[in-house]
C-alpha positions in Angstrom: 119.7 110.2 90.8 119.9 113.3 93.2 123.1 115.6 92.4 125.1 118.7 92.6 124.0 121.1 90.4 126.2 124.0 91.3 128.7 125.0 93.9 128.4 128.1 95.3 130.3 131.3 97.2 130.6 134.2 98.6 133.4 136.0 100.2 131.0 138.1 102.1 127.8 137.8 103.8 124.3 138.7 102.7 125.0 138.9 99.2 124.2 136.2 96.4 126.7 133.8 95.8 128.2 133.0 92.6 128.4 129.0 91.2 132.1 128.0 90.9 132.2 125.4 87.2 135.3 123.7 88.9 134.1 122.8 92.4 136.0 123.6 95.7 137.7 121.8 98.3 135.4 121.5 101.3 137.6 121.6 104.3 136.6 121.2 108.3 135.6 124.9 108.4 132.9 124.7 105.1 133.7 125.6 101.8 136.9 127.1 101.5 136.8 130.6 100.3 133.2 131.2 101.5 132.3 133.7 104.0 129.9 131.3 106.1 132.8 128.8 106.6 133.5 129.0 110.5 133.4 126.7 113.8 129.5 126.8 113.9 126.8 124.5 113.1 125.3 126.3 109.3 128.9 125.8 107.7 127.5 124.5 104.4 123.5 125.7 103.2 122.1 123.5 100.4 118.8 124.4 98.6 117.0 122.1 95.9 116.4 123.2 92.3 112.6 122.1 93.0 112.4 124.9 95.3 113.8 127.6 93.1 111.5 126.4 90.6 108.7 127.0 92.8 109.8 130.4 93.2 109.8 130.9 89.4 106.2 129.5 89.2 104.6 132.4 91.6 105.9 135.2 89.2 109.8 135.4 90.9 112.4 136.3 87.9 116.2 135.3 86.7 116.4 132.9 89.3 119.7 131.5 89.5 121.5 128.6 91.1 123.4 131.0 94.3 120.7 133.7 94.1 119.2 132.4 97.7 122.5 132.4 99.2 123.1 128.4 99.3 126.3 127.0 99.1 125.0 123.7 97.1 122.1 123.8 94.9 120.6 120.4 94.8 118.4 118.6 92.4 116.0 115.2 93.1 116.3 115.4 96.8 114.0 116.4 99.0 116.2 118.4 101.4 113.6 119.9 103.7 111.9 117.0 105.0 115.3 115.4 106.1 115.6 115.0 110.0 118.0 116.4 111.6 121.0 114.3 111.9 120.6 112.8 108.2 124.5 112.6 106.6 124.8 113.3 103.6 127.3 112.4 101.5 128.9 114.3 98.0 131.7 112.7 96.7 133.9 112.3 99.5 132.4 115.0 101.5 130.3 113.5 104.1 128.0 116.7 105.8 125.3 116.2 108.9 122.2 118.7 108.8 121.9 120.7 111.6 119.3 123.0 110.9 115.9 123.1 108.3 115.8 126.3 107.7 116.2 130.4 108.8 114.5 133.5 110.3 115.2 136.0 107.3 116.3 139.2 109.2 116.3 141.7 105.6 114.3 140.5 103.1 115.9 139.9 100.0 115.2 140.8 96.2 113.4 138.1 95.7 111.0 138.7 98.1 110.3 142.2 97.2 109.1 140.7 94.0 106.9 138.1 94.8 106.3 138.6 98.6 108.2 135.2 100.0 111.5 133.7 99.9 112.1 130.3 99.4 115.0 129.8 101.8 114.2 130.4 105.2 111.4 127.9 105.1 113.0 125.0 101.9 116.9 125.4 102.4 119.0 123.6 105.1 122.2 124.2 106.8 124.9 121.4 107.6 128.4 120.7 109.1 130.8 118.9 107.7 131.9 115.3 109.1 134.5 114.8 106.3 136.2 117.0 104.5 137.0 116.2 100.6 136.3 117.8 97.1 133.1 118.8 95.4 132.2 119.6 92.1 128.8 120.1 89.8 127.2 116.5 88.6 128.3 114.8 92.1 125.9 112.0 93.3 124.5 112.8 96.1 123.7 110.2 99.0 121.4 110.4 101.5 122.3 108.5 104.9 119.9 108.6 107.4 120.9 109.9 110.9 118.7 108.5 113.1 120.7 105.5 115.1 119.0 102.0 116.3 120.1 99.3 118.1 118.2 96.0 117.5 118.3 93.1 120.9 116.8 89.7 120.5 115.6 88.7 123.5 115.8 84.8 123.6 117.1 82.0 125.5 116.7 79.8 122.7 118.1 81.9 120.4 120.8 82.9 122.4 121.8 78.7 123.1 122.2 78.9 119.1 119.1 76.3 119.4 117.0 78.5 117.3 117.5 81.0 114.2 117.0 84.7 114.9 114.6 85.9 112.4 112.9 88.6 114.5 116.2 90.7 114.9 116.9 90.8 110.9 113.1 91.5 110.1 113.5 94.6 112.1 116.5 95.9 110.7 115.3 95.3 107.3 111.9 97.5 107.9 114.2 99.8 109.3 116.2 99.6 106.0 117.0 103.8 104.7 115.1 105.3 108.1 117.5 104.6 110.3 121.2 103.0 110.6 121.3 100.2 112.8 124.7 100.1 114.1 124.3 97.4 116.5 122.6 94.0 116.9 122.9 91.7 119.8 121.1 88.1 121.1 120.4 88.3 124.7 118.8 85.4 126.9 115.3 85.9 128.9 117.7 87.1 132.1 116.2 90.1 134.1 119.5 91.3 135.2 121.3 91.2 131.6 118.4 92.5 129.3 118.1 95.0 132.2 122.4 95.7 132.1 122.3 96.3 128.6 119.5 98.4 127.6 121.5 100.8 130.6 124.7 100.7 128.9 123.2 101.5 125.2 120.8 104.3 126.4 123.7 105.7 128.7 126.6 105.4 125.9 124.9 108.4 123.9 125.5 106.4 120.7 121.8 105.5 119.6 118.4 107.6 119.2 116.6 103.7 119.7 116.3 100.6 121.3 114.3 98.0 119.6 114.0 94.5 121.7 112.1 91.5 119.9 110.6 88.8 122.4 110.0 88.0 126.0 107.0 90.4 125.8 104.3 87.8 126.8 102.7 85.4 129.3 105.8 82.4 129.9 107.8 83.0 133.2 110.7 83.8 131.9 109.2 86.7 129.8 110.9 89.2 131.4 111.8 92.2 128.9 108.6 94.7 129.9 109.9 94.4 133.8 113.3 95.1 132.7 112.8 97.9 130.5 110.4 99.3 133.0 113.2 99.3 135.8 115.7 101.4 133.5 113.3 104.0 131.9 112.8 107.9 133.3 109.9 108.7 131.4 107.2 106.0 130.1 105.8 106.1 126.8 102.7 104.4 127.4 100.6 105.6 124.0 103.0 103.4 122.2 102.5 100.8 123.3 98.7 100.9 123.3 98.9 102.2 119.9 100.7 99.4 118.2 98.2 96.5 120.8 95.9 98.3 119.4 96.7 98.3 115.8 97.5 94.4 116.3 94.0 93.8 117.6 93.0 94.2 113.7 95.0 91.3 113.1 94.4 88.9 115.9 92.9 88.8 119.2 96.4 87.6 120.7 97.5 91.0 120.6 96.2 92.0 123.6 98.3 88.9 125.6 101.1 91.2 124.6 102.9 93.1 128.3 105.3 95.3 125.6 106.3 98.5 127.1 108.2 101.3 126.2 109.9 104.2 127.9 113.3 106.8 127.3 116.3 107.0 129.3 117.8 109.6 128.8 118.2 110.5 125.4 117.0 107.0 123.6 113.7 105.7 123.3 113.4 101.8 124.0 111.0 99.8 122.2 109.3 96.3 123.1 108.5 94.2 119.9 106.8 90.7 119.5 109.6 87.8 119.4 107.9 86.7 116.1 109.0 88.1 113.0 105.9 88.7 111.7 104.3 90.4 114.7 107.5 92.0 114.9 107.3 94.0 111.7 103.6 94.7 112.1 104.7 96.1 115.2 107.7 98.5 114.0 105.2 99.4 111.1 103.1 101.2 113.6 105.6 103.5 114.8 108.0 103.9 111.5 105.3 107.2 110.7 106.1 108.9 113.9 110.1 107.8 114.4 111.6 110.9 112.8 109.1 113.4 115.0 110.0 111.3 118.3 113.5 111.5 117.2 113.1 115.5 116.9 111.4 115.7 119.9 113.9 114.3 122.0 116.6 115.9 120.7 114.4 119.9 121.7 111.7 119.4 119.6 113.0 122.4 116.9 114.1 122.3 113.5 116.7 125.3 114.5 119.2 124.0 116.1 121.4 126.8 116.0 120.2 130.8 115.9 124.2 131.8 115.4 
């Protein structure tokens, strides 16, 4: 189970902070009675126990839990490969990451000693979404922040003559790498699949599209055109990659017309309308989601420099 191992603070900056036995309210500022509480984006820093133990290992000594200057130390999660975006949650303190870690302007004790510091390369900043109470042993959960939306694209799915299976098999490959906060049945209709992937992308609410079906040879398989007609920037390479990858499987892969493209902040993705081909398909791209995700959003860890 990952957890709280300490909470810590400061009342001033650049100095170590100290762990507090008793916890402390988190408020909308960050930690109340820290000095890096404030209306930016690093309100809260959190560093994993694995990481001061590293530090320990290359010769570093006394290493404490506060001694790096992070708010929350952390143990069995791996906080510096989170995306940007990923909520976590503490109790009933609910905090987005903002930032993976720091340029070090002064180096520190620590890296006087052994000639690198942990933190501005392992530690991570956050802002907090909810405000609440944290304290040492908490149970932390991590919520990934990466945002989906799922479309089936079927007439006969959509008449309620046939079961959607395709939509479900996506969501549940896309179970704990991203929250899929809305799923929808569409029929094989230019002008609606068209409408809709316009009003998702341009709503700002979700990082992905993923459609399932209308992606082959039948007249009414329609879902490349459409998505081709909305899209400022074809993504042609994934596409090819995933026909590609299929071609392993079967030779009908390359009857597939899927395309895929952004608008303006959102990546749309054509799938397969079968289930199968579906998840083979999403299994393709699930490796380089979180990097397409960071690319669009600036392609840098460092969101903020404040």
């Amino acid at each position: 189970m990952a957890k709280v191992i300490t909470v810590n603070i400061s009342t001033k900056k650049g100095v170590i902070k100290h762990p507090v036995p008793e916890g402390v309210k988190v408020t909308e500022l960050g930690i109340e009675g820290d000095a890096h509480a404030g209306e930016w984006d690093r309100q809260v820093s959190l560093l994993g126990l694995e990481s001061i133990d590293k530090m320990t290992r290359k010769g570093a000594k006394n290493l404490t839990p506060g001694i790096f200057a992070e708010n929350i130390t952390t143990e069995g999660v791996d906080l510096f490969h989170l995306p940007l975006g990923t909520r976590l949650i503490i109790s009933d303190v609910e905090l987005e990451v903002t930032q993976i870690g720091k340029e070090c302007h002064s180096h520190c004790q620590v890296f006087h000693q052994v000639g690198m510091c942990v933190m501005p390369i392992e530690g991570i900043f956050a802002r907090v979404i909810k405000t609440g109470f944290i304290k040492p042993g908490d149970e932390v959960t991590v919520v990934p922040g990466i945002r989906a939306a799922v479309i089936t694209i079927s007439d006969r799915g959509h008449a309620g003559l046939r079961e959607d299976r395709s939509g479900p098999a996506l969501v549940e490959a896309l179970a704990g790498k991203a929250r899929v906060e809305k799923m929808a049945i569409i029929p094989d209709e230019f002008e609606q699949i068209k409408t809709l992937l316009i009003e998702l992308c341009d709503s700002g609410d979700y990082d992905f599209v993923f459609t399932t079906g209308g992606t082959g040879f039948a007249p009414r398989d329609v879902t490349p055109e459409a998505t081709m007609a909305v899209v400022e920037r074809p993504t042609p390479g994934i596409s090819e990659a995933i026909r590609q990858a299929s071609l392993q499987i079967t030779p009908r892969a390359m009857l597939s017309r899927a395309a895929a493209g952004i608008r303006k902040n959102t990546l749309i993705v054509n799938f397969p309308g079968s289930p199968k081909a579906a998840v083979e398909s999403i299994e393709v791209f699930l490796p380089v989601m979180v990097h397409a995700f960071e690319m669009m959003r600036g392609g840098n860890h460092e969101s903020s420099k404040k």
